[in-house]
N, C-alpha and C positions, 0 to 999 in steps of 0.2 A: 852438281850434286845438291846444291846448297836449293836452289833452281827447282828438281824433283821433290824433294821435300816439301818445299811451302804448297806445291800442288798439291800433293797428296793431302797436305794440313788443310786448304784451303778447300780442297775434294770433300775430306771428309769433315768439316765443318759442314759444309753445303747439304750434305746426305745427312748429318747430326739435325741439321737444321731440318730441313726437311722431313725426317723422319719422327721429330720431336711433336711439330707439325699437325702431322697426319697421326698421331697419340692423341695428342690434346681435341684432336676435331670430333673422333667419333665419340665420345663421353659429353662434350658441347652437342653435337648434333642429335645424341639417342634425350639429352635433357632438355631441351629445345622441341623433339618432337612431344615428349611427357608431357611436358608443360601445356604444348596447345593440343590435348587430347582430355588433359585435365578442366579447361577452361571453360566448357562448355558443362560439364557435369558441377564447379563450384558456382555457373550461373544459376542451373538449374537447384541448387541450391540454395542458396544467396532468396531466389525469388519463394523458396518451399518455405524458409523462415519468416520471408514478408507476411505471405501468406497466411498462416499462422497466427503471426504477431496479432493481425489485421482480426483474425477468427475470433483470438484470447481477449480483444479486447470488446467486441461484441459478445463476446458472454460474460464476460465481466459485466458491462454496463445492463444486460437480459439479468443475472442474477441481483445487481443493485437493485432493479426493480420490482423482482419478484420478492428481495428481501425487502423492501418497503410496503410493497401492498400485502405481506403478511404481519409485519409490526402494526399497518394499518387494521387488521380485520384480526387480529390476535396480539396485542403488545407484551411484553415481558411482564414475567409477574412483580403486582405493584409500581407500575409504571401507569403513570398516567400525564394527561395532556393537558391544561388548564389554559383559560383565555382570559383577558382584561376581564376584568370584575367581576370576574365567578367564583364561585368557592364549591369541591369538596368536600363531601365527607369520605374520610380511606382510614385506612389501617386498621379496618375492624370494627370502624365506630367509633375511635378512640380519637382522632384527629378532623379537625379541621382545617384546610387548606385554601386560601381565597388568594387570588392576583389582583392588586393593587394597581389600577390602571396602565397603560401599556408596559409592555418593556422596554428601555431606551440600550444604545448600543453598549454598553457595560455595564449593565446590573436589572435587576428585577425587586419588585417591592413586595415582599409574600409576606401575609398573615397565616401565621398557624396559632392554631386555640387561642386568638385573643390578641398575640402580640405579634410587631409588625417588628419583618428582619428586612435588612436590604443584602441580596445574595446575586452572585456569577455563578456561571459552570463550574461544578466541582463543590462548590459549597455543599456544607453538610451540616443538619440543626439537630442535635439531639432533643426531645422533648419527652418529656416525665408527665402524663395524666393521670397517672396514680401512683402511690410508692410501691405499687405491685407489676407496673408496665414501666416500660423505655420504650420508646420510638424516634428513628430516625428518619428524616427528608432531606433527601438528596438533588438537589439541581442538576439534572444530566447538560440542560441545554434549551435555549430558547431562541426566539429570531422576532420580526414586530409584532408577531398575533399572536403565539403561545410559550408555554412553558411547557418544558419536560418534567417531570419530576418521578422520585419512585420513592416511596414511604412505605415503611413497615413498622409492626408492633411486635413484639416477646414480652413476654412474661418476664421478671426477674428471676434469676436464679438463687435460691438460698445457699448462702455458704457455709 
């Protein structure tokens, strides 16, 4: 008796087992097939984004240069370019702007109306040619041959 039992235990283990088995296989086997049905559509993929990347960064570098050659033949208003020892006149008439020999890697030597500033990018020089006007000149940026610069004039305002 003792005998029949463990068979039947050991039966139906075997058929448990088995049967367990054959659950787990077809959920592995239907994911397994997904999988490599998918792998060809995330290549095609994969290479549409290269693609792309490849596209975005050739018009990126077409618009840097279209936007250069329009700064160059139209600059910002009051923007202007200056080179070793030349001077400006901007802002109306109101200003004189000369570059004091070259620019060296951290500064630039600029005369406005008379007096000499030593300025980097970002600088900004308030100047007063009358007690009726303010102007300002701004450094956008230079490199060895020029300066940036962009100068305007206002009126004062009465308060």
């Amino acid at each position: 008796m003792v005998a029949v039992t463990a068979c039947i235990m050991l039966g139906g283990a075997i058929v448990g087992y088995l049967f367990g088995r054959q659950l787990a296989y077809r959920p592995l086997a239907d994911a397994t097939k997904l999988v490599q049905q998918l792998q060809p559509e995330n290549q095609k993929l994969k290479t549409a984004i290269l693609d792309q990347n490849g596209k975005l960064v050739a018009l990126q570098a077409k618009f840097t240069k279209v936007q250069a050659a329009l700064e160059a033949i139209m600059p910002s208003k009051d923007t202007y370019k200056i080179y070793p020892n030349q001077s400006l006149i901007v802002g109306g008439g109101q200003l004189t702007v000369g570059l004091i020999g070259p620019p060296t890697n951290e500064h630039v030597n600029i005369n406005i109306n008379g007096q000499q500033h030593v300025a980097a990018t970002g600088d900004i020089f308030k100047i007063t040619p009358d007690p009726a006007t303010t102007c300002e000149v701004r450094v956008r940026g230079f490199d060895m041959f020029e300066v940036a610069f962009t100068a305007s004039c206002a009126a004062v305002k009465p308060q």
